[in-house]
C-alpha positions as CSV (number, residue, x, y, z in Angstrom):
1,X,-61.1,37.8,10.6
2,X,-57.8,36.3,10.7
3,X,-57.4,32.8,9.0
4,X,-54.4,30.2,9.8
5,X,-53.6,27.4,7.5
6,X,-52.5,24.6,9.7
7,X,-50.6,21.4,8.0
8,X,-50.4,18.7,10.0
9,X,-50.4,15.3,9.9
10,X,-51.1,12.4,12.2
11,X,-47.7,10.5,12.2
12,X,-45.8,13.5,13.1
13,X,-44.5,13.4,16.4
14,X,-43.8,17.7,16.7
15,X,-47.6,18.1,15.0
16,X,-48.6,15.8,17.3
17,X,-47.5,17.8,20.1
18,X,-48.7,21.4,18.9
19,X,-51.8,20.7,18.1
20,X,-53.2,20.0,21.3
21,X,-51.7,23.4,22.1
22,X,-53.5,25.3,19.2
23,X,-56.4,23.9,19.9
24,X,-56.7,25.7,23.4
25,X,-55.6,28.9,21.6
26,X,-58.4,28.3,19.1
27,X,-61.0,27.5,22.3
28,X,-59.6,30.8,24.0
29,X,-60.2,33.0,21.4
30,X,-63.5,31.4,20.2
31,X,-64.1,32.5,24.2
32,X,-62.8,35.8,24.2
33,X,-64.7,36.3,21.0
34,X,-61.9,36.9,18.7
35,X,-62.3,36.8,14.7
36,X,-60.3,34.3,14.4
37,X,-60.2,30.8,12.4
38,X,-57.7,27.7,11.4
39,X,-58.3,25.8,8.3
40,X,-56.7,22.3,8.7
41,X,-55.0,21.0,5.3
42,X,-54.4,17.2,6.3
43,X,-50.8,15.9,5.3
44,X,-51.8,12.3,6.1
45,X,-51.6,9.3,4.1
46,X,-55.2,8.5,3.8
47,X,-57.9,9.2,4.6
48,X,-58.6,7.1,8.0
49,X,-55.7,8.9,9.1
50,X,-57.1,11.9,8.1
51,X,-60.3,11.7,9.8
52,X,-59.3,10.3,13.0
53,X,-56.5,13.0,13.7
54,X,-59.3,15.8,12.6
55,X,-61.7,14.5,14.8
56,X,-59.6,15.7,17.8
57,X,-59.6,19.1,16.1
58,X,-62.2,22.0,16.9
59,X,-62.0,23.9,13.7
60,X,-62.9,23.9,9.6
61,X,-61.0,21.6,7.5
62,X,-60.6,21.4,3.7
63,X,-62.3,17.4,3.3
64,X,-58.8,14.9,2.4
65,X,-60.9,14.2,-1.0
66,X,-60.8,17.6,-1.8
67,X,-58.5,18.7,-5.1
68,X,-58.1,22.0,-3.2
69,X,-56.9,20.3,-0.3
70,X,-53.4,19.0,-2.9
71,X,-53.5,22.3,-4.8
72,X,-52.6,24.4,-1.1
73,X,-50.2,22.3,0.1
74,X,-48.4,22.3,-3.3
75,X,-49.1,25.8,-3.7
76,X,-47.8,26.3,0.0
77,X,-44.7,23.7,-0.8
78,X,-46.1,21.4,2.1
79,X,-43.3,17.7,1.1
């Protein structure tokens, strides 16, 4: 199965704009059935943010609370 990381936040205007688009990729090959899944890593502020931008979002995500959720995007070098 392939797995994409997406980082993404809600106040960024270019994130804001692709993820509408991967999303329908996601939907397509969820309908094509392809092995395929995106893990969301939430660079918002807090987690209101976080929860309404994910809620717009069809896939997994690692919860804002979550230590593992700061450990990838340091790991990935996500400013």
């Amino acid at each position: 199965k392939a797995v994409g990381l997406y980082c993404s936040a809600s106040w960024c205007p270019p994130c804001k704009q692709y993820t509408p688009l991967l999303a329908q990729f996601y939907r397509d090959m969820a309908a094509l059935g392809k092995a395929f899944e995106v893990i969301f890593l939430s660079c918002d502020r807090d987690e209101a943010s976080f929860k309404g931008y994910f809620a717009k979002m069809p896939w997994l995500s690692i919860p804002f609370s979550s230590p593992a959720r700061e450990s990838a995007l340091a790991t990935l070098k996500v400013q």
